[in-house]
KEKOLKE-857389 format. One line per field, with one value per residue (C-alpha): z, x, y; residue in one letter. Coordinates in nm, 3 decimals. Each point is the difference from the previous one (the first is absolute). Layout:
w = [Z, ...]
u = [X, ...]
v = [Y, ...]
milo = [a, ...]
REM end
This chain:
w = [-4.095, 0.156, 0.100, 0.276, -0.047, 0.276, -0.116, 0.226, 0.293, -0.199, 0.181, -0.211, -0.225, 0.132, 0.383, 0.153, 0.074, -0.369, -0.133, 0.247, -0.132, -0.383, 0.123, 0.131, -0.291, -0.250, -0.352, -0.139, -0.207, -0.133, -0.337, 0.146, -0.021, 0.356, 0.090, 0.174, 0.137, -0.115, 0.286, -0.001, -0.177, 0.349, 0.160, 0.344, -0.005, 0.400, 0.007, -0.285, 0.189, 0.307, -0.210, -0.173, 0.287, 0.119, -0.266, -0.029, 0.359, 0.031, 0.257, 0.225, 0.187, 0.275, 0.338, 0.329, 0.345, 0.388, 0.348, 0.324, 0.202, 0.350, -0.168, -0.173, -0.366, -0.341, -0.298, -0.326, -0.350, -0.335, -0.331, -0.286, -0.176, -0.250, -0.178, -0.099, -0.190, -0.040, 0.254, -0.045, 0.254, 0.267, 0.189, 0.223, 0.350, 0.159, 0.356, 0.072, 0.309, 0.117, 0.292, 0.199, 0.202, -0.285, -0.282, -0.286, -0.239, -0.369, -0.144, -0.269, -0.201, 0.016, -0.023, 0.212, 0.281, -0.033, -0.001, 0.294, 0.210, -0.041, 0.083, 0.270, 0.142, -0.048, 0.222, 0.272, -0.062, 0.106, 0.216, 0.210, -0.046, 0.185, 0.236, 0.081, -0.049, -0.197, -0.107, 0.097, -0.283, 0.090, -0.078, -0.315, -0.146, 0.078, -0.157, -0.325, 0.093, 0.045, -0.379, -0.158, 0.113, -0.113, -0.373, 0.025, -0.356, -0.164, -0.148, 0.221, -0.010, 0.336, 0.248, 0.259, 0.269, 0.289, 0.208, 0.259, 0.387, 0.249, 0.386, 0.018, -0.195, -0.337, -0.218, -0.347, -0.180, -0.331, -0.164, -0.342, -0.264, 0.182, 0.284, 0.174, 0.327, 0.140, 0.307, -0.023, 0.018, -0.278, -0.373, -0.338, -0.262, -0.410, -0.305, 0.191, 0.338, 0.037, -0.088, 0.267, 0.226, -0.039, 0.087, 0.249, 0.227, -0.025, 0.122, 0.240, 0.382, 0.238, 0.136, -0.331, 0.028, -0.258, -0.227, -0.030, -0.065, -0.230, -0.196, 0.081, -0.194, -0.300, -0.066, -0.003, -0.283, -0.194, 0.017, -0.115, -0.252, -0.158, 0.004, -0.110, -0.318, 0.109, 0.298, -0.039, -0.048, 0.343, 0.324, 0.301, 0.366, 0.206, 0.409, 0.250, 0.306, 0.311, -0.149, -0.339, -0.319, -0.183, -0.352, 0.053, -0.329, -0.330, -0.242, -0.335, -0.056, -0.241, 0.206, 0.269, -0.181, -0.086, 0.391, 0.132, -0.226, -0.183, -0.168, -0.159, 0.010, 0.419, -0.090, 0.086, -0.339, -0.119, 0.214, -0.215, 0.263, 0.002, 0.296, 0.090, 0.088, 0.297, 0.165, -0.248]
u = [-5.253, 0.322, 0.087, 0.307, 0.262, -0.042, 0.214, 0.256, -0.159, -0.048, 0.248, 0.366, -0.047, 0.383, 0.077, 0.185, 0.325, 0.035, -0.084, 0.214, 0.314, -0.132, 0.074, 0.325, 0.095, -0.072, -0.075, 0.127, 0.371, -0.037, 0.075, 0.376, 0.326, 0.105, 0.349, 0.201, 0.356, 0.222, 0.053, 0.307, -0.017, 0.025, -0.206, 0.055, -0.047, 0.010, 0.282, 0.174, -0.048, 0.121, 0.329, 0.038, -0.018, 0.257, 0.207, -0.011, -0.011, 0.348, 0.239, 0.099, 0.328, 0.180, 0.218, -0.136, 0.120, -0.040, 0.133, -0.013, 0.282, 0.131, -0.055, -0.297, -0.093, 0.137, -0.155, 0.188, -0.134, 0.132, -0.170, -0.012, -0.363, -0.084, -0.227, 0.106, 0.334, -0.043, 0.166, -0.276, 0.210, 0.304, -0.085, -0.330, -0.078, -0.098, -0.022, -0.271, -0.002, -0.345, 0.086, 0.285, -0.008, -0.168, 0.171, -0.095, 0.152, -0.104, 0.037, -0.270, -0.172, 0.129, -0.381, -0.166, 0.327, -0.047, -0.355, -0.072, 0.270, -0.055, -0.344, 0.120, 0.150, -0.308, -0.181, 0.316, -0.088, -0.366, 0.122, 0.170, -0.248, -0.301, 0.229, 0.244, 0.292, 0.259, -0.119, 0.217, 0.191, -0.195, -0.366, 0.114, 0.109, -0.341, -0.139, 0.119, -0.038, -0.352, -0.019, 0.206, -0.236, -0.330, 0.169, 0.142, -0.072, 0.001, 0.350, 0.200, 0.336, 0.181, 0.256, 0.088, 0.168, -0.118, 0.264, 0.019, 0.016, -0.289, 0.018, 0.014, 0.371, 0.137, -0.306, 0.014, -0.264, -0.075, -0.324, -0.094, -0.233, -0.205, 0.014, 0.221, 0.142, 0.353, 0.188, 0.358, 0.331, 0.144, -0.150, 0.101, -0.266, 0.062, 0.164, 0.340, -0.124, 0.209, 0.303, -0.074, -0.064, 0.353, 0.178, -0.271, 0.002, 0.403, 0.061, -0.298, 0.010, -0.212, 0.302, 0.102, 0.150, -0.209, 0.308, -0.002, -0.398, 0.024, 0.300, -0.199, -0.298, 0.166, 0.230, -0.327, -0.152, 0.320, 0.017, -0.369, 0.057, 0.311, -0.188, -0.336, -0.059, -0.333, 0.182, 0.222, 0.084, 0.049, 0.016, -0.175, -0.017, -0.202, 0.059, -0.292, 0.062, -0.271, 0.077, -0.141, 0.200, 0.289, 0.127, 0.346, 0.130, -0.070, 0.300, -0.028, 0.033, 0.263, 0.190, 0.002, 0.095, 0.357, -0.030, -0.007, 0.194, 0.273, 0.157, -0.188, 0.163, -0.102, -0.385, -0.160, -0.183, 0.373, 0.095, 0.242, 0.107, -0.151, -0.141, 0.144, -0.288, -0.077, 0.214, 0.193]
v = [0.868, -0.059, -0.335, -0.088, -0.275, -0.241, -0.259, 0.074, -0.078, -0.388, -0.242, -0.036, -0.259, -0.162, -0.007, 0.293, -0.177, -0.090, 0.363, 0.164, -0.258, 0.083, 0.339, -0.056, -0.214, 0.301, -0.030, -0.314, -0.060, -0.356, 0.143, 0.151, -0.160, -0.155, 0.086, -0.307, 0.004, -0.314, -0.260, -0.221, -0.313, -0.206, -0.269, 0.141, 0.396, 0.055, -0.167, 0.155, 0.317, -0.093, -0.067, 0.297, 0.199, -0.147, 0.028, 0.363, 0.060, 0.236, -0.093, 0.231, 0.070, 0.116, 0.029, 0.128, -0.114, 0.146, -0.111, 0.133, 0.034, 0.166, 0.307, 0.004, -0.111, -0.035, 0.010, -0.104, 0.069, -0.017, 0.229, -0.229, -0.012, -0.270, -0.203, -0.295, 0.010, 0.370, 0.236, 0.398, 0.134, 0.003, 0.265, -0.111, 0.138, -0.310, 0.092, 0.158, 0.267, -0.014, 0.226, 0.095, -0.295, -0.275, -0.106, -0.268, -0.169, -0.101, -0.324, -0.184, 0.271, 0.343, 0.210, -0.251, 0.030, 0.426, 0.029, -0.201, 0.087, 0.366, -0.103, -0.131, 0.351, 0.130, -0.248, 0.021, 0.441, -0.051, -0.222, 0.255, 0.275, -0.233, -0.147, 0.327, -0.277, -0.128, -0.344, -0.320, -0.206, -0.276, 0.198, 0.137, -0.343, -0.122, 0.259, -0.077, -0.380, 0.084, 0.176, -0.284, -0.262, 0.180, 0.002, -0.376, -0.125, 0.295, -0.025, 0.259, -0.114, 0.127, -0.128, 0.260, 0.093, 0.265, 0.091, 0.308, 0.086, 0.072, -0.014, -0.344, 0.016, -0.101, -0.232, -0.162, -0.196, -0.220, 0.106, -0.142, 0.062, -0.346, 0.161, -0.174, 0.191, -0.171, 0.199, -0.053, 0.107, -0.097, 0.025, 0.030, -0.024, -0.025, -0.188, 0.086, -0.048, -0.374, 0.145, 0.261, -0.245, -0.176, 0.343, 0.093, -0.308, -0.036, 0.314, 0.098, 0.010, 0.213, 0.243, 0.102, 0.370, 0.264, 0.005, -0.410, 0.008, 0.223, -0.167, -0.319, 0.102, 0.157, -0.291, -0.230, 0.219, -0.029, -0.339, -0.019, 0.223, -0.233, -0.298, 0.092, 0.223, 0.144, 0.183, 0.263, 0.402, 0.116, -0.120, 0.224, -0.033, 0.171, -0.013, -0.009, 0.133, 0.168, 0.321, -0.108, -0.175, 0.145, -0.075, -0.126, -0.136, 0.027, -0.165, -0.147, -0.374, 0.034, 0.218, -0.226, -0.344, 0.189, 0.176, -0.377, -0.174, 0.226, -0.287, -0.224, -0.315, -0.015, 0.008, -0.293, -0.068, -0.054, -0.281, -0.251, -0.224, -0.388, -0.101, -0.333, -0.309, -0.062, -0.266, 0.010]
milo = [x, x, x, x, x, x, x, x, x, x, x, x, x, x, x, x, x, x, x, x, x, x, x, x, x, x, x, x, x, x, x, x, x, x, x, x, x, x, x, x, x, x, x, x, x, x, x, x, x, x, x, x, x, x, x, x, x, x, x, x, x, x, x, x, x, x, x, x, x, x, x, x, x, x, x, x, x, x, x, x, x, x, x, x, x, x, x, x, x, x, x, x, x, x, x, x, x, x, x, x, x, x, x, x, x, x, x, x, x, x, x, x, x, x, x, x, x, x, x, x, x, x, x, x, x, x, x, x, x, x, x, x, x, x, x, x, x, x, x, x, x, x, x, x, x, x, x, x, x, x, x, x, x, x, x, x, x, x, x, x, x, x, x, x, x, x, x, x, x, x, x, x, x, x, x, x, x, x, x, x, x, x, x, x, x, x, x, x, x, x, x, x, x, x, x, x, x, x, x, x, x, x, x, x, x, x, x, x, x, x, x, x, x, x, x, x, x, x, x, x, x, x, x, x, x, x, x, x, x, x, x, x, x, x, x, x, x, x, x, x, x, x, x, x, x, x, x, x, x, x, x, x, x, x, x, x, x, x, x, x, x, x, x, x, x, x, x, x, x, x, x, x, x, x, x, x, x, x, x, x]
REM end
């Protein structure tokens, strides 16, 4: 006579949770060798950490001014990469054209500056499309204002400059990787950007003539690129006008320290003379 197994209809002899985390756990490995990963020999680890980070964060370097004028905008860039003491390349494109009104500029890290300012002409694209308009400088550096701040913290390293023309006339604006948004009208952002600055605010006024701008902008990068190591290779200007921006300019540093100073006894880093006290 056949008899039927009723045993599992008999309550679990453990409660459900704990079989179903049994389960989960799988068969058991006591008997295996653990692996472990060494920790420093240091009484504060988070601390440690926070240090070392540091210490291998690379530092990164450049030269990139703008200015409006009477006739529109400059923008001023030179195309030294590096990292650190160590120079990959001298021949970066660090404007970038986002349309033919919008440009940026790149300063901080080189794929974050790229990726989210060609972003950044996609958004400006769709833009258009829904809106059957060109959008305004001051939209599109919003835009990406809006994009830095959502990824504050998450170690983009940007400091940027959108630049361009819309109905409204020439526009320039400061975005950073905080996303910080600063209108302006005069900016120069990088390791070089304070000895931009001296050449920049010496020779700038508001009726500059296209030919002065221009010079104005490229002797700023030069300058930068003497003084600071990080900046360098070649100096490029671009010209925004209401019929869109122009590349102007595009010279090598080198060429230009011999261009502006043919002998080098009258460069300023070669200054003999004492200065006498004062009162003296």
């Amino acid at each position: 006579m056949l008899k039927l197994d009723l045993s599992v209809l008999d309550g679990p002899s453990k409660p459900a949770r704990q079989c179903a985390e049994d389960d989960l756990a799988g068969p058991s490995h006591s008997d295996l060798p653990i692996e472990r990963f060494p920790l420093p020999a240091v009484q504060d680890l988070d601390g440690f950490e926070r240090e070392v980070i540091e210490m291998v964060k690379p530092s990164h370097g450049t030269t990139t001014l703008g200015f409006i004028f009477k006739h529109g905008v400059i923008i001023a860039v030179d195309s030294r990469a590096t990292m650190g003491s160590y120079i990959s390349s001298q021949t970066v494109k660090k404007v970038i054209e986002i349309n033919k009104y919008l440009l940026g500029t790149m300063a901080g890290g080189a794929a974050d500056c790229q990726f989210w300012q060609r972003n950044l002409g996609m958004q400006c694209r769709l833009y258009e499309l829904n809106n059957g308009k060109r959008i305004t400088v001051r939209a599109a550096s919003k835009l990406l204002a809006n994009t830095m701040f959502n990824y504050r913290g998450m170690g983009l390293s940007m400091g940027t400059m959108v630049a361009g023309w819309d109905p409204t006339g020439p526009g320039l604006y400061y975005v950073d990787s905080d996303g910080q948004r600063t209108k302006g009208e005069r900016f120069s952002v990088g390791s070089g950007s304070l000895y931009a600055y001296g050449i920049l605010d010496e020779g700038y006024h508001w009726d500059l003539s296209v030919k002065e701008a221009i010079e104005l902008g490229r002797r700023s990068i030069y300058h930068a690129g003497f003084r600071d190591c990080a900046s360098g290779g070649t100096v490029s200007v671009y010209h925004v006008t209401e019929d869109g921006w122009k590349k102007v300019a595009g010279d090598d540093v080198s060429e230009l320290h011999y261009h502006y100073y043919p002998v080098p006894e009258n460069h300023p880093s070669k200054a003999s003379s004492v200065l006498e006290p004062v009162g003296a």
